[in-house]
N, CA and C of each residue as an Amber inpcrd file, in Angstrom:
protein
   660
   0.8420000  -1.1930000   0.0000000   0.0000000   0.0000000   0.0000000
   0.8840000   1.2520000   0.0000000   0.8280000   2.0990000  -0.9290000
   1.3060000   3.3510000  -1.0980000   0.5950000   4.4380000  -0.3210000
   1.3420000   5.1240000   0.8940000   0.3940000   6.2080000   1.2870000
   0.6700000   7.1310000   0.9170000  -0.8530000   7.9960000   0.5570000
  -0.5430000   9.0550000   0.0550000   0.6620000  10.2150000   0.3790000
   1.5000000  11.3820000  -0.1320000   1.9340000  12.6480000   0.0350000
   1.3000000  13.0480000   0.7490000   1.7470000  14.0760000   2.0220000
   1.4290000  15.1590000   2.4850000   1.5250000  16.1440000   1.4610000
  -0.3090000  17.0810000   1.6510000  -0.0480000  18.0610000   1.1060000
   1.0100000  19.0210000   0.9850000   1.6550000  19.8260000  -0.4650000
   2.4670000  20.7480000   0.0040000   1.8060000  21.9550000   0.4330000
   2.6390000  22.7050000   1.4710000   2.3460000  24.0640000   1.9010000
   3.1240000  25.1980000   1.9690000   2.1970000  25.4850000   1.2610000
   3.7440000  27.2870000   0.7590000   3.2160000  28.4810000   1.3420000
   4.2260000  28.8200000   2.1010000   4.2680000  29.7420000   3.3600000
   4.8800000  30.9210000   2.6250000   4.7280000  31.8810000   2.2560000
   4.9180000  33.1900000   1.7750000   5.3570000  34.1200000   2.9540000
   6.9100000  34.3580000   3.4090000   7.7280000  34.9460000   4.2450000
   7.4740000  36.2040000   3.8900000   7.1310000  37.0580000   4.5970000
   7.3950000  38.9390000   3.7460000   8.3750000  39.2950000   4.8530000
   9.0160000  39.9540000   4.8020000  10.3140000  40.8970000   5.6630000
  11.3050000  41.3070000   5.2820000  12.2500000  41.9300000   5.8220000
  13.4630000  42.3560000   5.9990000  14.1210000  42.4740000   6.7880000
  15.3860000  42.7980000   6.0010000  16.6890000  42.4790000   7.0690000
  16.8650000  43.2980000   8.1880000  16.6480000  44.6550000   7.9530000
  16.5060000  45.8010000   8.8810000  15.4580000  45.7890000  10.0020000
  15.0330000  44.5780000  10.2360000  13.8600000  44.5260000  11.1300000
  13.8660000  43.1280000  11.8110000  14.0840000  43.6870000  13.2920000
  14.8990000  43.2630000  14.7160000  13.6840000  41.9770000  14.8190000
  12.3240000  42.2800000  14.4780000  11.0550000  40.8820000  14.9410000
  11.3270000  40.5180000  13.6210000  11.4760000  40.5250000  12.5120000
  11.6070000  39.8500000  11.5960000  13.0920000  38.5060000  11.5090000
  14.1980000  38.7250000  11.9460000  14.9750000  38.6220000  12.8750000
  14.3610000  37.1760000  13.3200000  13.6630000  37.4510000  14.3240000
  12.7180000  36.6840000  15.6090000  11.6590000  35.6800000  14.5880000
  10.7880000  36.2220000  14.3930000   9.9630000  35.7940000  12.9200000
  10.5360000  34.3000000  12.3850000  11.3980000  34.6810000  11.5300000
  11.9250000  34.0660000  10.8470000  12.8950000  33.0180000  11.6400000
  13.6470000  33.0360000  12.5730000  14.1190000  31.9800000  13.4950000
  12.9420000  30.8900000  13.8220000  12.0370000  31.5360000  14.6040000
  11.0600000  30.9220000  14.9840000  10.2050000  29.9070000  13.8090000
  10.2600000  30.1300000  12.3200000   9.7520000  29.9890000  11.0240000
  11.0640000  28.4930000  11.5140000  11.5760000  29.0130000  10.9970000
  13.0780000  28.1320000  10.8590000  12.5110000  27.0770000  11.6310000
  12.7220000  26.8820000  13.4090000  12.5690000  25.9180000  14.2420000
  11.6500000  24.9830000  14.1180000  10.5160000  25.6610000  13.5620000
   9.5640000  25.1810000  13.4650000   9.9090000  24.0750000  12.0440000
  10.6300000  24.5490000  11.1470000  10.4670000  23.2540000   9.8390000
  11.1520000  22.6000000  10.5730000  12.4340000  22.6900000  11.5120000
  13.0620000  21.8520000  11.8850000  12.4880000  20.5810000  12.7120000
  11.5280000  21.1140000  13.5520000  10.4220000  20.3310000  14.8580000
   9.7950000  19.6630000  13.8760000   9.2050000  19.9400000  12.7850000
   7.8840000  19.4550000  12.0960000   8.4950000  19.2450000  10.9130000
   8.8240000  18.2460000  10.0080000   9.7730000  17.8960000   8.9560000
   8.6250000  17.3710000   8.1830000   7.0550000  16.8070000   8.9590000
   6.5020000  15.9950000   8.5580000   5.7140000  16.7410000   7.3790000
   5.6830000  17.9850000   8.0500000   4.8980000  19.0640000   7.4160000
   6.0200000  19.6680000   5.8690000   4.3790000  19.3510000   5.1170000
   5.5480000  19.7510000   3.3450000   5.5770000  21.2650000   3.1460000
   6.1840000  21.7050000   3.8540000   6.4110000  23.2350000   4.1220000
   7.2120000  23.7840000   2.8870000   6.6620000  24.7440000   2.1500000
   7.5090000  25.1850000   0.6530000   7.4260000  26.9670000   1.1290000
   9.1350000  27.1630000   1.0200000   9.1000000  28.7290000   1.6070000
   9.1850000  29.3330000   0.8650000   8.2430000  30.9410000   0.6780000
   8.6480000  31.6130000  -0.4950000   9.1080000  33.0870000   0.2660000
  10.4820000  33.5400000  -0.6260000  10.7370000  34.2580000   0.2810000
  10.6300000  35.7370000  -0.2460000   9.4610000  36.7510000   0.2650000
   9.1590000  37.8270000  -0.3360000   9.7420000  38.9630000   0.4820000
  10.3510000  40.3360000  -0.6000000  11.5070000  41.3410000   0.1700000
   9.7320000  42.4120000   0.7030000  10.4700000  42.8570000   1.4990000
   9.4840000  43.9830000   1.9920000  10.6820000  44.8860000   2.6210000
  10.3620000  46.6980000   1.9260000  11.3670000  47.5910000   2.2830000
  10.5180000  48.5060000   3.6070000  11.3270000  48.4150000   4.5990000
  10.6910000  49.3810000   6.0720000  10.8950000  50.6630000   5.2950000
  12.2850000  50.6790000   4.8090000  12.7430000  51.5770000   4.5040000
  12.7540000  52.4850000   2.9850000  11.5560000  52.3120000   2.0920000
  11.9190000  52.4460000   0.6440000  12.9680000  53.1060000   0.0350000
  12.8460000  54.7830000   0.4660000  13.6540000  55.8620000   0.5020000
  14.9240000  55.4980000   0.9830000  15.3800000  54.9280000   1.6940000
  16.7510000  54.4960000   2.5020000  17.5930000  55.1770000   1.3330000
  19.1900000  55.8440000   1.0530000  19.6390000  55.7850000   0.3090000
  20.4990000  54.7570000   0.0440000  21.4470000  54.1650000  -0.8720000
  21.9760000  53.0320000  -0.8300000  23.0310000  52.4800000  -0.1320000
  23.6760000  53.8690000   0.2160000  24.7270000  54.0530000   1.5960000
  24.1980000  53.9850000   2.4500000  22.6930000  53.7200000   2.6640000
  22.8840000  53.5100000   4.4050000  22.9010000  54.7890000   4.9680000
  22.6220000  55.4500000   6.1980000  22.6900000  56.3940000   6.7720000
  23.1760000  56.1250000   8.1590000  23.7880000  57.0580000   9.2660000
  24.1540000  56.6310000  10.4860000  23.1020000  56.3380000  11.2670000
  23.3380000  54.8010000  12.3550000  22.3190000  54.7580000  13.0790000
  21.8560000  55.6700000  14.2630000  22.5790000  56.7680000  14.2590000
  22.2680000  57.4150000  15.4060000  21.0730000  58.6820000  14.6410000
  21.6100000  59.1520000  13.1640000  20.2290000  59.4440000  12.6320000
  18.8890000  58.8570000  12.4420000  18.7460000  57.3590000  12.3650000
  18.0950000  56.8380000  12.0230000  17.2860000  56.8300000  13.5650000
  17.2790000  56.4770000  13.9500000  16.8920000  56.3030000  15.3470000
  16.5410000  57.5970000  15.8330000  16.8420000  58.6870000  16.0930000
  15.9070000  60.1280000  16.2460000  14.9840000  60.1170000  15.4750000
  15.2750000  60.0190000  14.3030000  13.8760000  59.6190000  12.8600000
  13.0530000  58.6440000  13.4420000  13.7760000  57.7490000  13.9270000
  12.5930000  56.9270000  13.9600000  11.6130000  56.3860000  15.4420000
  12.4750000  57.2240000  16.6890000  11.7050000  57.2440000  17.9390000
  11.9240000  58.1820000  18.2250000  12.4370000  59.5920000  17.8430000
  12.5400000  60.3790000  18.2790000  13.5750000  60.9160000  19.6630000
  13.5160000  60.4470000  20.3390000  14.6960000  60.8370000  21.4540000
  15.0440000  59.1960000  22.1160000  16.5300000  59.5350000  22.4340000
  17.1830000  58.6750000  22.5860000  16.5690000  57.3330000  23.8310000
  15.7760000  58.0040000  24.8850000  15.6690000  57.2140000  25.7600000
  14.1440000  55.8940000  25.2560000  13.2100000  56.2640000  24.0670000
  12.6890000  55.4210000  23.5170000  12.9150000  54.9130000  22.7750000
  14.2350000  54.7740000  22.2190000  15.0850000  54.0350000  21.0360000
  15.9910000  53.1760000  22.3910000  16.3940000  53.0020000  23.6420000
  16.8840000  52.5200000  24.4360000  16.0620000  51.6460000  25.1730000
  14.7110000  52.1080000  25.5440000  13.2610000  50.9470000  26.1190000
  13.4700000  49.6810000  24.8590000  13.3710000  50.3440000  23.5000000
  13.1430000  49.7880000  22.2160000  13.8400000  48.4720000  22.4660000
  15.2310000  48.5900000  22.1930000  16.2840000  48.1400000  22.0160000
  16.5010000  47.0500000  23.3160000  16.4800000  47.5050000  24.1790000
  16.5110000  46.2140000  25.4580000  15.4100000  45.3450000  25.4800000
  13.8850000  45.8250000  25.0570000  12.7790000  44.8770000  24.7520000
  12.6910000  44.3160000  23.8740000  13.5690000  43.9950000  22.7480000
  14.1610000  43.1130000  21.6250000  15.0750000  41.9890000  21.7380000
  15.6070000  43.0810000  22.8130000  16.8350000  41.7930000  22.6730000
  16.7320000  41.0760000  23.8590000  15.6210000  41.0360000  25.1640000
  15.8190000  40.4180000  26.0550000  14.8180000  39.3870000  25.8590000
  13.7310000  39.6570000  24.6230000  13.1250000  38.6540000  24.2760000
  13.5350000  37.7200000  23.2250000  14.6550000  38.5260000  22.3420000
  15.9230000  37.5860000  21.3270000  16.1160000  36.8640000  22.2490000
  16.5030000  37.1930000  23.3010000  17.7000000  36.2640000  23.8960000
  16.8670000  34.6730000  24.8770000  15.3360000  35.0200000  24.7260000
  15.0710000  33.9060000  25.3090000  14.5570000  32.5090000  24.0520000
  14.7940000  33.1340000  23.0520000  15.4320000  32.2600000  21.6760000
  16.4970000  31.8160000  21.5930000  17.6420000  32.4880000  22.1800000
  19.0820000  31.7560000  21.6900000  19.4850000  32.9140000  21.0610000
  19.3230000  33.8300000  21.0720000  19.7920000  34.5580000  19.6060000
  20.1760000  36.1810000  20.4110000  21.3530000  36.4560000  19.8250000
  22.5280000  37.6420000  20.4210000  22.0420000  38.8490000  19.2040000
  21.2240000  39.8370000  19.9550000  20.8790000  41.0620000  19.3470000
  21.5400000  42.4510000  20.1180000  22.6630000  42.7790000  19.3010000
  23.5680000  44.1970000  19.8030000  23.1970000  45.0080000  18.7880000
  22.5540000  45.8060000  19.6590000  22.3830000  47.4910000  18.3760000
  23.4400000  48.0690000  18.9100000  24.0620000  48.2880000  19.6950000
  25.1570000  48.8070000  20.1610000  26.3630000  48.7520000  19.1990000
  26.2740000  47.6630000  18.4030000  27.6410000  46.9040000  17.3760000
  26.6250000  47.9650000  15.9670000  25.9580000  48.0290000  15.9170000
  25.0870000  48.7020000  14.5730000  25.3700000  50.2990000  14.2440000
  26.1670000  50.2370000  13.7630000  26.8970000  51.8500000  12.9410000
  25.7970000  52.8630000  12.2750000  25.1880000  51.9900000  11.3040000
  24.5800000  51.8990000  10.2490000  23.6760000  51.4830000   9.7920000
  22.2510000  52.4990000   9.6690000  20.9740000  51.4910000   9.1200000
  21.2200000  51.6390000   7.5040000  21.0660000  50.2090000   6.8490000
  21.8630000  50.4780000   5.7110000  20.6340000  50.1620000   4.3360000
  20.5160000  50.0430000   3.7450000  19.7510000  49.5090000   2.5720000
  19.6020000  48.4120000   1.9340000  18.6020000  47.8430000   1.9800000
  18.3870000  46.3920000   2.4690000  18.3360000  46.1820000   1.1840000
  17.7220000  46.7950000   0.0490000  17.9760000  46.2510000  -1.4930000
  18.7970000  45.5800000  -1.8650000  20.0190000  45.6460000  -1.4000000
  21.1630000  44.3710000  -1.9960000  20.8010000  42.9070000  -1.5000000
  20.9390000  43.0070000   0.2030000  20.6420000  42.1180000   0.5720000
  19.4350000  41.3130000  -0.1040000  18.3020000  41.6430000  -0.3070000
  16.9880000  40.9240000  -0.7270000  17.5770000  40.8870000  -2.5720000
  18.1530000  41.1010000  -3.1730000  18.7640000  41.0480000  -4.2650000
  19.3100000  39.6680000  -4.1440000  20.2520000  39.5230000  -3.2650000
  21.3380000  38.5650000  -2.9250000  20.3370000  36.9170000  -2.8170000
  19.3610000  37.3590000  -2.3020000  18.2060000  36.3490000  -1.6420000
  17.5590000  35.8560000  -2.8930000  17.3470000  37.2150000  -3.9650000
  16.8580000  36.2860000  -5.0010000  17.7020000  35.5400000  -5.9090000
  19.1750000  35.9420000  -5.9550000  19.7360000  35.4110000  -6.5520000
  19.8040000  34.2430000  -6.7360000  20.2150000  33.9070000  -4.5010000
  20.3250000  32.4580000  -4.8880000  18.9460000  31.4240000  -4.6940000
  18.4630000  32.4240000  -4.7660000  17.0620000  31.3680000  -4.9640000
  17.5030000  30.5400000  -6.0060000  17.9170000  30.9880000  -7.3280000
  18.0930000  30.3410000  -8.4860000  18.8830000  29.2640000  -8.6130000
  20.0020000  28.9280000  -7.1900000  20.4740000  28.0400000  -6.8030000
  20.3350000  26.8300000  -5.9920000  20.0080000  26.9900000  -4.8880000
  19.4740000  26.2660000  -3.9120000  18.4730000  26.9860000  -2.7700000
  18.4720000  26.1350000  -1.7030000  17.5120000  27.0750000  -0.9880000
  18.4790000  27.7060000   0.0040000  17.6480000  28.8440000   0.1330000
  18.2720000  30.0460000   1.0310000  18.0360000  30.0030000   2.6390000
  17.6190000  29.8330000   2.9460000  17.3660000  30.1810000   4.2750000
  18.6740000  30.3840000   5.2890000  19.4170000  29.0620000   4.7560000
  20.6260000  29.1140000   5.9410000  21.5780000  30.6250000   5.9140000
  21.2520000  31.6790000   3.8790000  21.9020000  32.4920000   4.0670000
  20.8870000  33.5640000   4.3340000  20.1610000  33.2350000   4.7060000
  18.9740000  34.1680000   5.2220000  19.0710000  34.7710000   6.3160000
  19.3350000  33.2060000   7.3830000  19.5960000  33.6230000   8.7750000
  21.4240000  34.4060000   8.5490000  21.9260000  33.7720000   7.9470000
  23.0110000  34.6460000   7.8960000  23.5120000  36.0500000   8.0260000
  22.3890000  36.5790000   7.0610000  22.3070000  37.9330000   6.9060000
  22.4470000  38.7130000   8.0050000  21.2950000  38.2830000   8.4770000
  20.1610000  38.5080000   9.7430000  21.3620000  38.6570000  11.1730000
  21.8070000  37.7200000  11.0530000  22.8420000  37.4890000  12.0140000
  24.3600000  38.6710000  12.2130000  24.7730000  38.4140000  10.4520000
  25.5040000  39.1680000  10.9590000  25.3890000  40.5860000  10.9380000
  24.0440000  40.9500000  10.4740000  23.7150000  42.2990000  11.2320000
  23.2430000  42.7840000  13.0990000  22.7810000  41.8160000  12.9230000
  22.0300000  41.4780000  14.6490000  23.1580000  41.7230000  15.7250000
  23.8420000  41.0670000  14.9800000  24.7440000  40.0940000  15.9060000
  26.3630000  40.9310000  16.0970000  26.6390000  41.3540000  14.8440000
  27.5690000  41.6690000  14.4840000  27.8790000  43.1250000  14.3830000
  26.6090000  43.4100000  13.8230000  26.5800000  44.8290000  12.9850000
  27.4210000  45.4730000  11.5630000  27.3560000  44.2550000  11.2860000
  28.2580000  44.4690000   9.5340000  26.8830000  45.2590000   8.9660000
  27.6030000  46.1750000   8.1570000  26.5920000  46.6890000   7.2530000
  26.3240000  45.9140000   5.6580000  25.2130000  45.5830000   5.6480000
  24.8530000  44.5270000   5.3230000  24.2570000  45.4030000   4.1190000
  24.6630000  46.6340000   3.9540000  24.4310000  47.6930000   2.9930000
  25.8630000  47.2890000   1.7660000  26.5730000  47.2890000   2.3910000
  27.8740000  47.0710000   1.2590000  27.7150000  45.2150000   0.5790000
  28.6490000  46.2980000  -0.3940000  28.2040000  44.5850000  -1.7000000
  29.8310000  43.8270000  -1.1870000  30.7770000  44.2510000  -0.1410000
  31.6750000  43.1750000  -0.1180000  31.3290000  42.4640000   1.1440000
  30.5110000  42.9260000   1.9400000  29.9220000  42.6230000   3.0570000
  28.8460000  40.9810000   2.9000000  28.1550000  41.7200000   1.4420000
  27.2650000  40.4680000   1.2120000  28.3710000  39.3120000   0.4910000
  28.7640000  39.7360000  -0.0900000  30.0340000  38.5850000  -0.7980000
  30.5560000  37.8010000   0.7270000  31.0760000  38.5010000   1.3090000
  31.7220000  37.5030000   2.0310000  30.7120000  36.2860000   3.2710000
  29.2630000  37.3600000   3.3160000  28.7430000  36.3700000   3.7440000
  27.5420000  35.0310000   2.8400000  27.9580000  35.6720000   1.9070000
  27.0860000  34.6610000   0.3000000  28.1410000  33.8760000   0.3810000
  29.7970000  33.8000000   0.2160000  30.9250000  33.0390000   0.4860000
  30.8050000  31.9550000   1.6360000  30.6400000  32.6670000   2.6830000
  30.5930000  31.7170000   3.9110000  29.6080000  30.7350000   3.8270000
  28.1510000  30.9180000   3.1790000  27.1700000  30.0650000   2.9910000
  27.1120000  29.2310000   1.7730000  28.1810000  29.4290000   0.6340000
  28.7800000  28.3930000   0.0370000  28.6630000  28.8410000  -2.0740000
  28.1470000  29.9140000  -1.8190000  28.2770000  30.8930000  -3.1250000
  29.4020000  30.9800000  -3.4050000  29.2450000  30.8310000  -4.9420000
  30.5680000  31.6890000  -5.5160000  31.2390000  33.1810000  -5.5290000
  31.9680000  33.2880000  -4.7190000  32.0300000  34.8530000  -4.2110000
  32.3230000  36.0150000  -5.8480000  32.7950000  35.3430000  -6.4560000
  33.1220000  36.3380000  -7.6880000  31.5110000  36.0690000  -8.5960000
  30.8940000  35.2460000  -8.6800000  29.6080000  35.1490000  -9.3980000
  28.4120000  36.3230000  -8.9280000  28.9120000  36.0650000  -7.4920000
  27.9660000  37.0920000  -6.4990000  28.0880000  38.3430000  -6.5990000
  29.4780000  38.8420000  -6.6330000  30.0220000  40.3210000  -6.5120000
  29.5270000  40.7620000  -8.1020000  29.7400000  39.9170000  -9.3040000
  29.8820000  40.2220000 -10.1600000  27.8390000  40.8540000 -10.5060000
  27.3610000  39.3100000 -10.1250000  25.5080000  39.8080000  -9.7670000
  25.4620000  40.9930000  -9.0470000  25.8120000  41.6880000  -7.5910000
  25.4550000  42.5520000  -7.2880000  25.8040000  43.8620000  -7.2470000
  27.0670000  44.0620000  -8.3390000  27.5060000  45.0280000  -8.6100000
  26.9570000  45.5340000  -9.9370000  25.7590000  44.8630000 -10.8310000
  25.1550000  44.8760000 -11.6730000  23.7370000  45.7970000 -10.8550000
  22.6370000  46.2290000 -11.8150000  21.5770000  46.6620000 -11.0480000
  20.7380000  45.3910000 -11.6590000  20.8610000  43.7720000 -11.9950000
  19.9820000  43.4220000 -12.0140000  19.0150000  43.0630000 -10.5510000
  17.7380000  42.5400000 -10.6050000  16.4410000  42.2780000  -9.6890000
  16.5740000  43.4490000  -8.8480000  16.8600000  45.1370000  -9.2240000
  16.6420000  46.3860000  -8.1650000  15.2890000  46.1370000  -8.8360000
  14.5580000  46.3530000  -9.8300000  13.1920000  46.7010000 -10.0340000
  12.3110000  45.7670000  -9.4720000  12.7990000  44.3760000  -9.5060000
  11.9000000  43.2370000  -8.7680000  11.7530000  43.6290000  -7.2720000
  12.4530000  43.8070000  -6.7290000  12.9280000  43.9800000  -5.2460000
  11.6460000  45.2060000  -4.8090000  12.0840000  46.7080000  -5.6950000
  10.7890000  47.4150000  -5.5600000   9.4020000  46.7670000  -5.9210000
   9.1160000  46.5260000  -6.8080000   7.8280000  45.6250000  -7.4790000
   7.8020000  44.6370000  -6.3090000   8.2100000  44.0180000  -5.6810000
   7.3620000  43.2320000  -4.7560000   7.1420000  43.4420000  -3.3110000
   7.6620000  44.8690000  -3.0070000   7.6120000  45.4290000  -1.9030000
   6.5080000  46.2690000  -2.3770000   6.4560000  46.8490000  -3.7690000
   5.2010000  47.4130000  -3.4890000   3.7720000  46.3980000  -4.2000000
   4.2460000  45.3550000  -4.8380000   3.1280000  44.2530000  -4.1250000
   2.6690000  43.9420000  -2.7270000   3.3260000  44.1400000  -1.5490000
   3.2080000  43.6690000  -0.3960000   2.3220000  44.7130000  -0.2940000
   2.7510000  45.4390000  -0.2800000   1.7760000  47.0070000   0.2100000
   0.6080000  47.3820000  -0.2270000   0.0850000  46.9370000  -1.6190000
  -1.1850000  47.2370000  -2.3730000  -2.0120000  45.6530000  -1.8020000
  -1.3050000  44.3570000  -1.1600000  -2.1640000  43.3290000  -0.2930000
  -2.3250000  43.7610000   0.9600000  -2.2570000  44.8580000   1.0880000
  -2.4280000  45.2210000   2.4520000  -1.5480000  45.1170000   3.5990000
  -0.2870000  44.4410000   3.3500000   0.5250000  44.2220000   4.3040000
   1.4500000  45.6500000   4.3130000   1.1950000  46.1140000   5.9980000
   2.0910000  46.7630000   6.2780000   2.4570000  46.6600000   7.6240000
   2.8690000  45.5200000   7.5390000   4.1280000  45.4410000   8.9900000
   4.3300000  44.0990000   8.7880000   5.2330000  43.5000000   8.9490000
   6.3380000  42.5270000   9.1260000   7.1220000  42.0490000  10.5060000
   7.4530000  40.6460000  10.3990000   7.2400000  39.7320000   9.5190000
   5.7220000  39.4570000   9.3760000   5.3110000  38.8690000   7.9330000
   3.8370000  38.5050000   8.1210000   4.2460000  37.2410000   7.0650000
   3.2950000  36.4200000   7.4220000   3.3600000  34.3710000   6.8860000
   1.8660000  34.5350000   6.1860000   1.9860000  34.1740000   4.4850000
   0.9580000  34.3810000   4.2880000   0.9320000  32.8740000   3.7520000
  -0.1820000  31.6950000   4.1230000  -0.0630000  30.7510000   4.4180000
  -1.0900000  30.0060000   3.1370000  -0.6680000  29.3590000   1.5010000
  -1.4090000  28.7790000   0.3940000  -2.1230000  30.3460000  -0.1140000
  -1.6900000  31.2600000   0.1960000  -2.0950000  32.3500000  -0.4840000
  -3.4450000  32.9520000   0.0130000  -4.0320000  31.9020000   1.1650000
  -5.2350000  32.4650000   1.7860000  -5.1000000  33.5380000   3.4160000
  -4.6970000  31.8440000   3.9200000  -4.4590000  32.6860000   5.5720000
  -2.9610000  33.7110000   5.9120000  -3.1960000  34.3640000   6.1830000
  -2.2640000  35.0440000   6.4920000  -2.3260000  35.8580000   8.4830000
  -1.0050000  36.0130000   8.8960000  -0.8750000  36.1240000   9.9900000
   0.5940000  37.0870000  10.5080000   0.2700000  38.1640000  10.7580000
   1.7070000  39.0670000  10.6760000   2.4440000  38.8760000  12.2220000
   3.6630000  39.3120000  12.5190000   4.3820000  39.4040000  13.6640000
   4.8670000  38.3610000  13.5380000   6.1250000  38.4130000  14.8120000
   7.0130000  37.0000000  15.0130000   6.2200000  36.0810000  15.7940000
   5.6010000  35.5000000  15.5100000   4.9820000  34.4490000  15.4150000
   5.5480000  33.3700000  16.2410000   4.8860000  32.8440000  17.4510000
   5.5040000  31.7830000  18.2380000   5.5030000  30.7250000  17.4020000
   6.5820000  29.2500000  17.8470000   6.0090000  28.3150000  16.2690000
   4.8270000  27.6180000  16.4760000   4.1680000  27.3920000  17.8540000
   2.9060000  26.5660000  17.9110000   1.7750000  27.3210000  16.8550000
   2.1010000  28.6890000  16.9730000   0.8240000  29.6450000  16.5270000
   0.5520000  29.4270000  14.9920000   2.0470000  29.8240000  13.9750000
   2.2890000  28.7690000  12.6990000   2.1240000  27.2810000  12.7020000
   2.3680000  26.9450000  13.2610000   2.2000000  25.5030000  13.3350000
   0.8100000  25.1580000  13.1250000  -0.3440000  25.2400000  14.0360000
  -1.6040000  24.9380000  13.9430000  -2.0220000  25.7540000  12.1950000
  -1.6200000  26.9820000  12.0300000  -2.0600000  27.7490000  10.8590000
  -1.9840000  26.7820000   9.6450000  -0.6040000  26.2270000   9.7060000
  -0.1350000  25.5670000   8.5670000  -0.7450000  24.1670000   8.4770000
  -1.1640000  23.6660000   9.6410000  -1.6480000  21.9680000   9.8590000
  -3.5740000  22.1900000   9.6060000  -4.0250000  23.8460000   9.9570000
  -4.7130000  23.5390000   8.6940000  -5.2950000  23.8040000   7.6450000
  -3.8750000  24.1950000   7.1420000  -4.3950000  24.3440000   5.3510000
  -3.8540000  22.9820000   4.9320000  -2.8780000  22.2680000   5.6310000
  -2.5230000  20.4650000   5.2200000  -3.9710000  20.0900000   5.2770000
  -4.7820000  20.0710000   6.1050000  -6.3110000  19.5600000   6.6060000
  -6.7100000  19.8280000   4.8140000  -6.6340000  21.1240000   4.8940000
  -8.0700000  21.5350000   4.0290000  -7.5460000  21.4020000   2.4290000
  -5.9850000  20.9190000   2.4820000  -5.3690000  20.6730000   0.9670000
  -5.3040000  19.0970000   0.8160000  -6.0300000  18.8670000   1.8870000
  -5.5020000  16.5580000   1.9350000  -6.4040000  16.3930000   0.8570000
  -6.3110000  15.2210000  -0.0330000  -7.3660000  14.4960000  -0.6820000
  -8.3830000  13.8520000   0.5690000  -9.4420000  14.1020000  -0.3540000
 -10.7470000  13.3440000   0.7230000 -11.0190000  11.7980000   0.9580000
């Protein structure tokens, strides 16, 4: 007796790199295929810009942060309530190491690239990391080379892709797809193209989401 396939289920990721719950989001995304293998989980991974305007240099984070909470001591509440809930994940979040809020277009460039290769995720979290973590500006194209390198890219194929302007227009075009579906805030899991569910997401909360559109995609 042949038993049937589990339905597949394609989970539509929206986020970016510049964004500390997306970060969280997406770990939590992660653990979860890891816990549940059983589940035919197909990731699609869509760019969404916080930042559209950003210029491509990046700007200093100490501008960015008046812009964006206004005085220093609610960019400091911010920042410790991120990372003390990172940290009950496993996961090392220093804005302190962060120079630079930088322009995430390369990065999500980089993402589609190697889509065309294998799957991304492991350089996903990469990214993620060594901005989080590190505070590389994740704005520069030797920055992404060396971490497209570390995750097993050809570093001259890569540099040579992102020193080109190909997928800048895709990158806009599907950020401002995200935005005309109504999504505006991130991370959001939009789950067979129906259910959808934004924020970092505990994995039980995905989990049940995804087990049931398996339900409602099984043969009868």
């Amino acid at each position: 007796m042949v038993l049937p396939r589990p339905a597949r289920i394609a989970v539509e990721i929206v986020y970016d790199f510049v964004c500390p719950w997306c970060y969280l989001g997406v770990h939590r995304f992660a653990r979860l295929r890891a816990e549940r293998r059983d589940l035919a989980i197909e990731p699609v991974w869509r760019p969404f810009l916080l930042n559209p305007d950003m210029p491509r240099a990046g700007i200093s984070r100490t501008d960015y942060a008046a812009r964006k909470f206004g005085d220093e001591e609610r960019a400091r509440r911010f920042y410790a309530a991120i990372t003390d809930i990172a940290a009950t994940e496993g996961l090392t979040v220093d804005f302190a190491r962060i120079r630079r809020t930088p322009s995430s277009v390369d990065a999500h460039r980089l993402v589609r690239f190697a889509t065309t290769i294998g799957p991304v995720e492991p350089l996903i979290l990469a990214i993620f990391r060594a901005y989080f973590e590190a505070g590389v500006d994740i704005g520069q194209i030797e920055s992404l080379v060396r971490i497209a390198g570390d995750a097993g890219l050809d570093p001259a194929v890569t540099r040579r892709f992102l020193t080109s302007d190909l997928a800048v227009d895709q990158v806009h075009a599907d950020n401002l797809h995200a935005h005309r579906l109504g999504i505006n805030g991130v991370p959001c899991f939009v789950v067979n193209g129906v259910s959808a569910i934004a924020g970092a997401q505990e994995p039980d909360v995905l989990e049940r989401l995804i087990e049931l559109a398996a339900c409602d995609a099984a043969p009868l």
